[in-house]
C-alpha positions in Angstrom: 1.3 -4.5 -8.5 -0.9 -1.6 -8.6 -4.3 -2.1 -6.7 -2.5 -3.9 -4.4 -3.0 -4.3 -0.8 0.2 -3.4 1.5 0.3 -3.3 5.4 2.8 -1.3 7.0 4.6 -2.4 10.3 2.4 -0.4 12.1 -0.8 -2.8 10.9 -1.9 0.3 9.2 -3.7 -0.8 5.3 -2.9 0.9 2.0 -3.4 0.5 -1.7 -0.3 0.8 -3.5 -1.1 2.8 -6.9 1.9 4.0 -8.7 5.0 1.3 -8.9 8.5 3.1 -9.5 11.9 1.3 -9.0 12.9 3.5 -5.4 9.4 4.6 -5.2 5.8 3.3 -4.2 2.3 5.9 -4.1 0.1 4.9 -1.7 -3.0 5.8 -0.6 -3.6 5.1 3.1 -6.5 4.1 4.6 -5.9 5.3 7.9 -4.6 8.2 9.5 -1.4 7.3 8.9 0.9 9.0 11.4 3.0 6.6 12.6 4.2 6.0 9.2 7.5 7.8 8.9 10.1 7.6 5.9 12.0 4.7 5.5 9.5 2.5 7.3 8.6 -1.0 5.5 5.8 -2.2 4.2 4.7 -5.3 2.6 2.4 -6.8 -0.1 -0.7 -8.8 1.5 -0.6 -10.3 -2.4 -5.0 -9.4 -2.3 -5.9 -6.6 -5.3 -8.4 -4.5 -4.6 -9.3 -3.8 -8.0 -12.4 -5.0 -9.7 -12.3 -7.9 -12.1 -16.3 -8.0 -13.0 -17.4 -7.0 -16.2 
Protein backbone atom coordinates (compact mmCIF):
# COMPACT_ATOMS: atom_id res chain seq x y z
CA UNK A 1 0.00 0.00 0.00
CA UNK A 2 1.23 3.40 -0.52
CA UNK A 3 2.19 5.27 2.81
CA UNK A 4 3.28 2.21 3.98
CA UNK A 5 5.96 1.40 6.25
CA UNK A 6 8.73 -1.23 4.98
CA UNK A 7 12.05 -2.33 6.71
CA UNK A 8 14.70 -3.58 4.77
CA UNK A 9 17.02 -6.48 5.93
CA UNK A 10 19.35 -4.11 6.97
CA UNK A 11 16.75 -2.62 9.86
CA UNK A 12 16.86 0.42 7.73
CA UNK A 13 12.84 2.28 7.60
CA UNK A 14 11.23 3.48 4.42
CA UNK A 15 7.84 4.65 3.20
CA UNK A 16 6.83 2.87 0.19
CA UNK A 17 5.14 5.61 -2.24
CA UNK A 18 4.60 4.37 -5.80
CA UNK A 19 3.30 0.52 -6.09
CA UNK A 20 4.17 -1.10 -9.60
CA UNK A 21 4.02 -4.86 -10.36
CA UNK A 22 8.27 -5.34 -10.54
CA UNK A 23 8.66 -2.10 -9.04
CA UNK A 24 8.38 -0.25 -5.47
CA UNK A 25 9.49 3.90 -4.88
CA UNK A 26 10.72 4.36 -1.70
CA UNK A 27 11.73 7.01 0.23
CA UNK A 28 14.32 6.11 2.82
CA UNK A 29 14.72 7.34 5.95
CA UNK A 30 18.12 6.68 6.52
CA UNK A 31 21.24 6.89 4.68
CA UNK A 32 20.55 4.01 2.97
CA UNK A 33 23.83 2.49 1.74
CA UNK A 34 23.76 -0.82 2.51
CA UNK A 35 20.71 -1.21 0.49
CA UNK A 36 21.83 -2.64 -2.77
CA UNK A 37 19.58 -4.01 -5.72
CA UNK A 38 17.83 -7.03 -5.32
CA UNK A 39 17.87 -6.71 -1.52
CA UNK A 40 14.28 -7.55 0.21
CA UNK A 41 12.26 -5.70 2.11
CA UNK A 42 9.06 -6.11 3.84
CA UNK A 43 5.78 -4.40 4.85
CA UNK A 44 5.62 -3.55 8.80
CA UNK A 45 1.61 -3.37 7.73
CA UNK A 46 1.72 0.48 9.89
CA UNK A 47 0.67 3.62 7.30
CA UNK A 48 2.11 6.57 7.87
CA UNK A 49 -0.34 8.55 6.25
CA UNK A 50 -2.78 10.78 8.04
CA UNK A 51 -6.39 9.71 8.56
CA UNK A 52 -7.61 13.00 10.68
CA UNK A 53 -9.84 15.28 9.14
Amino acid sequence: MAGELVEFEESIIGIALNLESNNVGVVLMDDGLMILRGKFCKSNRKSCLDTSE
